[in-house]
N, C-alpha and C positions, 0 to 999 in steps of 0.2 A: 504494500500500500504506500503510497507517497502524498507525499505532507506538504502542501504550499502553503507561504506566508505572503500574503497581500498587502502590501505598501498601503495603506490608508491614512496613518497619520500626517498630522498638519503640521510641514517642517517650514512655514512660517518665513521668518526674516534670515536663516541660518544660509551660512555660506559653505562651499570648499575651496581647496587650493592649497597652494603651496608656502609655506613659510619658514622662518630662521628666529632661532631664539639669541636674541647677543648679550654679548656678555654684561649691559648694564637690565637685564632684565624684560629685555624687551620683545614681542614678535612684530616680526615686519613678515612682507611677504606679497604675493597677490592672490586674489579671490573673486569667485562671482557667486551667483545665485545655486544651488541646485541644483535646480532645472536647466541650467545653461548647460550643465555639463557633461561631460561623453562616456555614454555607459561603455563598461570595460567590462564582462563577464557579471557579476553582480552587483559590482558598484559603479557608480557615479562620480566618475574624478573629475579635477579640474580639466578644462579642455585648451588651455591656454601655453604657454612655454614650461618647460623644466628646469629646474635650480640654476642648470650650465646655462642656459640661455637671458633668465631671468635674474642674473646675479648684477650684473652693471648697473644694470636699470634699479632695481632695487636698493642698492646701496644707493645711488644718488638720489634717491627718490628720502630717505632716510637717516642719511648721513652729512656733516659737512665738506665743503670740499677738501679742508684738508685729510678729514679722515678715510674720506672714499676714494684716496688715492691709494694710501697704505693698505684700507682692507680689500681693495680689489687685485689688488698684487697678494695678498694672502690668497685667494679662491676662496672657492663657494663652499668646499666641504670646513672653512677656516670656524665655520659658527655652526651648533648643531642645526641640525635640520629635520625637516620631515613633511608630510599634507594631513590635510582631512579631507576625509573619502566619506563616500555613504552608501551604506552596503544596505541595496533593497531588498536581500533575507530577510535580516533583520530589524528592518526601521534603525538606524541607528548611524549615528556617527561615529567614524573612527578616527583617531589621530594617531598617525603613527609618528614615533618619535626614537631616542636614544634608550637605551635600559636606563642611562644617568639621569633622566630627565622624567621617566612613567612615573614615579612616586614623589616628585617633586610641587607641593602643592601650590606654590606661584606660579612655575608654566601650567599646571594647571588653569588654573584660576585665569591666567592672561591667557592661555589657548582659548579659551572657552567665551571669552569676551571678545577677541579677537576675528572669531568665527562665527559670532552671536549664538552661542547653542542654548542659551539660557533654556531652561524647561526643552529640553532634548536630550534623548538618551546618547550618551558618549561611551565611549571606549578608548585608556590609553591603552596602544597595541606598540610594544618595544619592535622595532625590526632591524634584524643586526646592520644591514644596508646604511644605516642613519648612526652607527654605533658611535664611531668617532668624530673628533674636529680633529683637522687633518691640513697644516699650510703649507703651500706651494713654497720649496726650497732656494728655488735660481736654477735649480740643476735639473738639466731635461730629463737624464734618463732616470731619477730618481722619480723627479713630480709625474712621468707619464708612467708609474710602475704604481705609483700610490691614486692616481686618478683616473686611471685609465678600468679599474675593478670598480 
């Protein structure tokens, strides 16, 4: 016998997308609606650029200029990262993120406002993918051995 679960709740003002937690606390990132976005097997991701694309733009969108010089010469894996997805199994949003960062109750708290999930069921989901911060050295063969997985 097989069991389906029907998407019915009202996911309201809540976003997906891609974001970076920095180091004073903060998430930055890009987002849109839901419903903008492009089912991928059961969930709903962002349908817009990925970290490597959207890192430039981001920091300057964020940052001052002198400091979006230095962190854009760091890379994008330089601040933890991760998305929130929404998996139409289970009504629910997911954030995936760092192991260092799931039981962290400020990224919390700021993921959550950042994506307006308020009265939404969440999920932090650790994926090793997102495990480390990780900065670009000066040195090719090193930074394309650490960036390139």
């Amino acid at each position: 016998m097989k069991r389906y679960v029907h998407a019915t709740a009202d996911r309201g003002d809540a976003l997906i997308g891609i974001y970076w937690y920095t180091d004073d606390c903060r998430i930055i990132g890009l987002s849109e609606p839901v419903d903008s976005g492009t089912l991928d097997g059961p969930y709903l991701q962002y349908s817009g650029k990925n970290h490597l694309q959207a890192w430039t733009e981001v920091v300057c969108d964020n940052f001052s200029e002198e400091d979006q010089r230095a962190l854009i010469a760091k890379g994008f894996k330089s601040l933890y990262r991760g998305r929130c997805i929404y998996s139409t199994m289970t009504t629910t949003f997911e954030i995936t993120c760092s192991s260092d960062l799931v039981d962290n109750e400020e990224f919390r708290r700021k993921a959550k406002e950042y994506f307006q999930l308020t009265n939404c069921r969440v999920e932090f989901v650790p994926l090793r993918h997102y495990a480390a911060k990780i900065e670009l050295t000066g040195n090719p063969s090193v930074d394309t051995y650490y960036f390139d997985q």
